[in-house]
N, C-alpha and C positions, 0 to 999 in steps of 0.2 A: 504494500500500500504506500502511495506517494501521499506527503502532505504538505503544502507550501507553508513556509512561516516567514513571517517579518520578525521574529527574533534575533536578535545577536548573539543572543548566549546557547551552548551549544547544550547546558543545561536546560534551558527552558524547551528550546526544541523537543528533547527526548521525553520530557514532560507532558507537550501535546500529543506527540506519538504516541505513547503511553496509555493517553487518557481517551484516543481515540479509540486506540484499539483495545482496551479495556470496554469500553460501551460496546463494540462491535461483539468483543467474549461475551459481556452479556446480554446480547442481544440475544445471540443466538442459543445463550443456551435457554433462555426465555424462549423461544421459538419451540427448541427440540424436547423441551415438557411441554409443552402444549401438543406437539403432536404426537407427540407419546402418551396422552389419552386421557391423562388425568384430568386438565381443565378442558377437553375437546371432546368429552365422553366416551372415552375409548370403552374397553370391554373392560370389567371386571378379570376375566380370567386370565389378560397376559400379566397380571400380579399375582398370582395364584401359587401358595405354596407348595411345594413338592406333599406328594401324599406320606401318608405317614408308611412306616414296616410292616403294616399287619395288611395292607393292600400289597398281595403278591402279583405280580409283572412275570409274565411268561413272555419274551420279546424275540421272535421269528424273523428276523432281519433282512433273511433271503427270500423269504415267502413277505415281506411287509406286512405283518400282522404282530398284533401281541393279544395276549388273554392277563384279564386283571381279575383277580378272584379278592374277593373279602372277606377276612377273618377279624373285623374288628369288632364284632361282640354288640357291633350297634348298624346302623343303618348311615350309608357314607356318599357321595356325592364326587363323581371322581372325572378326570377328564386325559383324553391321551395327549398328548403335545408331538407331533412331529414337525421336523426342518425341514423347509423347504418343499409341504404341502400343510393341506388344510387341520386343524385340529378337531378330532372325534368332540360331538356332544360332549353335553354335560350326562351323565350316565348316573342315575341313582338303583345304590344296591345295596340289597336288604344285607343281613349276616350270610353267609355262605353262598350269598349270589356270583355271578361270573359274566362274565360278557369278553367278545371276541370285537376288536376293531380291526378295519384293515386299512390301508391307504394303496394310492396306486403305485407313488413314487416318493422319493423322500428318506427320511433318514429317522428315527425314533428317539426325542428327547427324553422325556420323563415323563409320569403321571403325579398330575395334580390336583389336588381337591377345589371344588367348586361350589 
């Protein structure tokens, strides 16, 4: 970034510079929380914490599928994440329920509750 100054000092200079591109940092990161969802009503579940141990992950990688089974004793709310394709529902399952997701393409991040 060029910036013209009428300073003489070479202090002062480095100062505008500084303070310009200081605004321009936070501009932009003012920008990239916004469209990261939180003030732009992004989804709830790309903040979603990983599920807990007792949701078992069976993950198939060359078949692109996993099986998430529930042993948490209570009724759970769970969702699959993959990269670089769509993310499985929100999937609710009682104690010992199971469900099979598959994607077409893509990579398998984690399961997370929802």
């Amino acid at each position: 970034m060029y910036v013209k100054t009428q300073a003489k000092s070479g202090a002062l200079r480095r100062a505008v510079v500084t303070a310009i591109s200081g605004s321009w940092v936070a501009s932009t990161a003012v920008a990239a929380f916004v469209a990261g969802g939180t003030l732009a009503g992004g989804s709830q579940a790309a903040y979603a914490a990983t599920a807990p141990a007792c949701i078992i992950r069976k993950v198939h990688p060359n078949n692109e599928n996993a099986s998430i089974f529930n042993y948490c004793g209570r009724t759970m709310r769970v969702q699959v994440r993959v990269r670089w394709n769509f993310d499985s529902p929100c999937y609710t399952l009682a104690d010992g329920q199971s469900v099979n997701f598959a994607w077409g393409a893509g990579d398998y991040r984690k399961v997370s509750v929802c």
